[in-house]
N, C-alpha and C positions, 0 to 999 in steps of 0.2 A: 929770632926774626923781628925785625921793627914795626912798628905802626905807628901812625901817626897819631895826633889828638884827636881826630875824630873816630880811631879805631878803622881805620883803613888802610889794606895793606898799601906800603908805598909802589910805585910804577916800577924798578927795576926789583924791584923783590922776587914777581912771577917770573921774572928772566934767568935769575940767578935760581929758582929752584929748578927751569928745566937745564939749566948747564948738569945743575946735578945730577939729573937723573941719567943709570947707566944705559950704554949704547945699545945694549941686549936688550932694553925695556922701550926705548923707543923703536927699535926695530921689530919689533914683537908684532905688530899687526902685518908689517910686509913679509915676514917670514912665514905667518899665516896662510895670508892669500897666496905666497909664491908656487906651491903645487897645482893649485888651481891656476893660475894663469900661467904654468908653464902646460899644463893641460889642454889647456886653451888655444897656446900658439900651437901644440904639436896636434889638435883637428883642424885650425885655420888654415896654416901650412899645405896641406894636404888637399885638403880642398877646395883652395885658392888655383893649385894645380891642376888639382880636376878640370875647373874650369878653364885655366890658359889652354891646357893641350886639348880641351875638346873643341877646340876654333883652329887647331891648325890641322895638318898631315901627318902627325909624326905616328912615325913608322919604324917597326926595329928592322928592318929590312933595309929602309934611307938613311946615307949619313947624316943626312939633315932636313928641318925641318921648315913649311914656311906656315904663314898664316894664313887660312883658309875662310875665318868669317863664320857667318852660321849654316855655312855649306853641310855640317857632319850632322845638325840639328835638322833644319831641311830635307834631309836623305833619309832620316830616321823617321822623320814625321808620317811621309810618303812612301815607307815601305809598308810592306803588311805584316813584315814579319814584325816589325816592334808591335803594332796591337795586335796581334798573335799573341806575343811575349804576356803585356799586359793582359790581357786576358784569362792566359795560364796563367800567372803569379794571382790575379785578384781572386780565380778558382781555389785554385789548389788551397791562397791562405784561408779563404772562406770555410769549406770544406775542413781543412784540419784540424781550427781554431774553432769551432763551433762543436767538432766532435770531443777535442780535448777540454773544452769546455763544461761541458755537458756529462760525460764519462768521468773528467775529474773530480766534479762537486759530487756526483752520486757515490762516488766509489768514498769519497772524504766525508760522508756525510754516515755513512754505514760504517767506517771504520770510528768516528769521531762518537757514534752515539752506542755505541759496544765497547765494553772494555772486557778482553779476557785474555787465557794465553799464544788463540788462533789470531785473534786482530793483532798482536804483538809482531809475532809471527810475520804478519803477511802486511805488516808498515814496514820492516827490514826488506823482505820478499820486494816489494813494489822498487823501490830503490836500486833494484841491479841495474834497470835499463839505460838510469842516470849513470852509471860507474863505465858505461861501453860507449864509444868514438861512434858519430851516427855513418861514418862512412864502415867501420865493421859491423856494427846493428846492421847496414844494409847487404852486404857480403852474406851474415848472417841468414837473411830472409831470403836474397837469393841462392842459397843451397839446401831451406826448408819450400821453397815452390819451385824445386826442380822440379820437372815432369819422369826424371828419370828413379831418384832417388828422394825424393824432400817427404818431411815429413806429413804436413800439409796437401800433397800431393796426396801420399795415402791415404789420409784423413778423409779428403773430398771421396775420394774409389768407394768408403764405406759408403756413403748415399749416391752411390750411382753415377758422380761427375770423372769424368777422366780426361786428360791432358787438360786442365783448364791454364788460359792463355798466361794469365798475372802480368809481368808487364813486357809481353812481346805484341801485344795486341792494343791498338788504337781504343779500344772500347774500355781495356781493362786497365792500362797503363794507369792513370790518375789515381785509382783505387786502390794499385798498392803503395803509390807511393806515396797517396795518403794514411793507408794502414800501416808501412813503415814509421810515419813520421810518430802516427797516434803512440806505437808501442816503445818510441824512445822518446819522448818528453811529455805524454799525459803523467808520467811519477812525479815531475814536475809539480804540474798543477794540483794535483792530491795532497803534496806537502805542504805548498803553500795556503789552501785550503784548510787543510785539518790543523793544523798551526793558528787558522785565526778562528776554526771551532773551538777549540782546546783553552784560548784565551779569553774564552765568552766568560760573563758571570753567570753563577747557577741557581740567583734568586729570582729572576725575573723567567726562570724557565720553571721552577718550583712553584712560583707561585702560577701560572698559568697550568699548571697540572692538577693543583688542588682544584682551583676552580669549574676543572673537565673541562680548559682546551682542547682540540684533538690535535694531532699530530701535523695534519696539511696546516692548521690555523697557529701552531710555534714556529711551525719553519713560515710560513707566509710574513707572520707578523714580528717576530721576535729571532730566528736565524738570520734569514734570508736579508732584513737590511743593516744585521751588525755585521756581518761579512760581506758585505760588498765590496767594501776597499780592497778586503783580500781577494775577491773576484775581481776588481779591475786592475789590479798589479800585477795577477796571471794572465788576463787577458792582456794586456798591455805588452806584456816581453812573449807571448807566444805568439800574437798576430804579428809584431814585429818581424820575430824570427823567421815565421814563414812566408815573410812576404818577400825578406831575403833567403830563402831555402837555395841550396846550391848543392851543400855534400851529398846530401840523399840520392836529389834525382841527378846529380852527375855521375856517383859510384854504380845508382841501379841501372840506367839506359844511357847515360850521355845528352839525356835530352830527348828520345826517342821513344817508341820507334817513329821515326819521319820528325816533325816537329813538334809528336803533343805533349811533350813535356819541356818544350825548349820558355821557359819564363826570362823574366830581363837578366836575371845573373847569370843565368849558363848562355843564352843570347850576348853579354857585355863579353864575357869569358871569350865565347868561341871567335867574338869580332876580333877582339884584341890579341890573341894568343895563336890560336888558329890560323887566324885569316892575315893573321898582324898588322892590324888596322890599331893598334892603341887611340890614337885619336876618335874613329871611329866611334870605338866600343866605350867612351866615357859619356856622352850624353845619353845613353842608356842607364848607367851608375848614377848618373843625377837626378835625372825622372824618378828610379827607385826611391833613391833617397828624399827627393821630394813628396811622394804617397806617403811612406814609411812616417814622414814627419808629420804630414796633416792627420797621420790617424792616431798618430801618439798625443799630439794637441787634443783633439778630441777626447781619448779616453782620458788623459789627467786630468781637466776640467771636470769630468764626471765623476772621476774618483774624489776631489778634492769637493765634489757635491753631495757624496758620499759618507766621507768622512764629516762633514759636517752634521748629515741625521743622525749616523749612528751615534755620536757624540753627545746628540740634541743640542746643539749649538742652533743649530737651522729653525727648530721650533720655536726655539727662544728668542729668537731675532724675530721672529715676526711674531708672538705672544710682545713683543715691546714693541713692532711696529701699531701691532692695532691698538696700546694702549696709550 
């Protein structure tokens, strides 16, 4: 390669090194990003259409369709069944996510701070409900609260309850289909949970033991905000999930009994399918998808605030702001 006298490379030099370089090594960044941006187009795509066809009619019933405006969005606003819908989905995911929540960390927290041959045991044990379809999980539940034969049934008979409703009944319906939901994805949350117990260090819990911490005063001060992030990453794909729940309460009532299980996705289902409103039933799919998104914003902000204490990145930035 040449240089000049003052030891500078000359102006066609840089050109003629990137002729050289092979076409594989300049492409190497596009080839990178290319699954991500074909990723990209194949959500755009999609719900780009969402939104054309929820402004028209189309109907699998019509051969064709015209544009309608924000007529579908109007009719949905003004009905009572969409905040009905809303209502149940913001229930139901409240109620599942907070019990899955709650039940998760305790169960991960007892399994994470025992080690013997029964916790071994009963960390495989918790993992079945993960391995089973939540539309057979719920098949399952309803032929343990049969009133005829379930097992459950008998169960309640020992303390005195007989034919109890489960979910034919307005009162009880939400109950079980948030106790179905509890008993196939809290193993979920315990894994992910005891996964980020397991990863803790053991000096800073050693040493809080010599000195007679108690046990509320390690998990307050020394569990509780190294595992958070692993708490908001459960919490995060579980409220999600249930706030689009569909399989459960479509396999256990259809929605019922009447409407008190009908939330926006078996409501977007039955507009579309049912009634075959397609057009219809998408700006119900969008609303979801609009919640869904404002609450995942929120918890990853909080995780990623999270992550920063447990780290102690966060202390340190302001131990150098006040100095």
């Amino acid at each position: 390669m040449a240089f000049n006298i003052k030891g500078k490379q000359p102006k066609g030099a840089a050109q003629n090194d990137l002729n050289t370089v092979p076409w594989l090594t300049k492409a190497r960044p596009y080839l990178i990003m290319a699954p991500s941006l074909l990723i990209t187009i194949g959500i755009l795509i999609p719900f780009g259409m969402a939104i054309f066809y929820s402004l028209t009619n189309y109907s699998f019933r019509l051969p064709k369709h015209s544009f309608v405006g924000l007529r579908n969005w109007i009719n949905m606003f003004t009905d009572r069944a969409f905040w009905h819908a809303v209502w149940v989905t913001v229930r139901f995911a409240f109620f599942a996510t907070i019990l899955e929540m709650l039940l998760g960390l305790g169960i991960a927290l007892l399994l994470g701070n025992t080690e013997n041959k029964f916790t071994k045991v009963l960390r495989v044990v918790l993992t079945f409900p993960l391995m089973v379809a939540p539309v057979i999980g719920t098949i399952i539940w309803q032929l343990m609260t049969n009133n005829s034969v379930g097992i459950l049934e008998k169960f309640l008979n020992l303390f005195g309850i007989y034919n109890f409703p489960w979910a034919a009944s307005h009162a009880t319906a939400m109950f079980t289909a948030v106790l179905i939901d509890l008993w196939v994805y809290c193993p979920f949350v315990i894994i992910l949970i005891l996964a980020g117990i397991q990863s803790l260090p053991k000096s800073p819990f050693e040493s809080a033991k010599i000195d007679g911490g108690s046990a509320w005063f390690t998990f307050k001060n020394l569990t509780l905000p190294m595992i958070k992030p692993c708490i908001y990453i459960a919490l995060l794909f579980r409220l999600m999930a249930s706030l689009q729940e569909f399989s459960i309460i479509f396999a256990l009532t259809k929605g019922g009994p009447g409407d008190t299980l009908m939330n926006l996705s078996v409501t977007a289902y039955n507009t579309g399918f049912a009634f075959q409103k397609f057009g219809a039933s998408l700006p119900y799919i969008l609303v979801l998808w609009f919640i869904v998104n404002l609450v995942a914003k929120q918890i990853v902000k909080r995780w990623m605030h999270s992550q920063k204490v447990a780290s102690g990145r966060d202390a340190a930035a302001e131990e150098g702001g006040k100095s």
